[in-house]
C-alpha positions in Angstrom: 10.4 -17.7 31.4 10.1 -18.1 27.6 6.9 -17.2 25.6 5.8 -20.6 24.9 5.9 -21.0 29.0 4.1 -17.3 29.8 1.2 -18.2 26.8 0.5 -21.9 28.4 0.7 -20.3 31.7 -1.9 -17.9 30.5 -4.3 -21.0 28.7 -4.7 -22.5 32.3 -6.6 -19.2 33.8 -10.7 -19.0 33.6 -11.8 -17.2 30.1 -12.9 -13.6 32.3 -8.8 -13.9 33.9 -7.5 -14.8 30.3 -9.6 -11.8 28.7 -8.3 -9.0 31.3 -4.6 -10.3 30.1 -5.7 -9.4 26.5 -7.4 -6.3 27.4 -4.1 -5.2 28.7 -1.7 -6.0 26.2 -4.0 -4.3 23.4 -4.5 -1.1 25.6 -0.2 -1.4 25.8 0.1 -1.3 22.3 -2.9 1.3 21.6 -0.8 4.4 23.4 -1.6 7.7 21.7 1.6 9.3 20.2 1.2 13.0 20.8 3.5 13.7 18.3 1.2 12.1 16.0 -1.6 14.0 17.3 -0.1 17.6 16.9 0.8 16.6 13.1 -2.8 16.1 12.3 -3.9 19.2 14.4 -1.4 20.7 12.0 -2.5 19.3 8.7 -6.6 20.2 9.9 -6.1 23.8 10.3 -4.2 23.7 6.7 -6.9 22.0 5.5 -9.7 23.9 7.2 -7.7 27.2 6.1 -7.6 25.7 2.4 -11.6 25.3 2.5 -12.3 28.5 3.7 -10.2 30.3 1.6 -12.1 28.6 -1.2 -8.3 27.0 -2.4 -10.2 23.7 -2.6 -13.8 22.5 -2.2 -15.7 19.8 -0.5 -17.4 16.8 -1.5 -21.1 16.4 0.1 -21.5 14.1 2.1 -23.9 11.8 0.3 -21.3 11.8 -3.0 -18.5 10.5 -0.2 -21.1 7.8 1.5 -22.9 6.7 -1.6 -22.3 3.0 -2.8 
């Protein structure tokens, strides 16, 4: 079955059948990569480490936010 035939398969189902298709595929493509994840665990504690250690300094919060 080619796309064109699975996506006007998919336009004859009711909206609430056509919206649990599209939940699905964008949870398929939304997978956490753990990988990913443990790098920016990594990079936090540097981070974190660097502010602490006074290497580098913060921003408040209203300077970061403000328009």
């Amino acid at each position: 079955m080619s796309n064109q035939e699975i996506l006007d398969l998919a336009m004859t189902l009711k909206p609430v059948e056509r919206l649990l298709i599209i939940d699905g595929l964008l949870r398929s493509l939304d997978e956490p990569d753990h990988k990913i994840d443990e790098l920016w665990a990594v990079e936090a504690e540097k981070r974190l480490s660097a502010y602490r250690e006074g290497r580098v300094e913060g921003i408040p919060m209203e300077e970061v936010f403000k328009e």
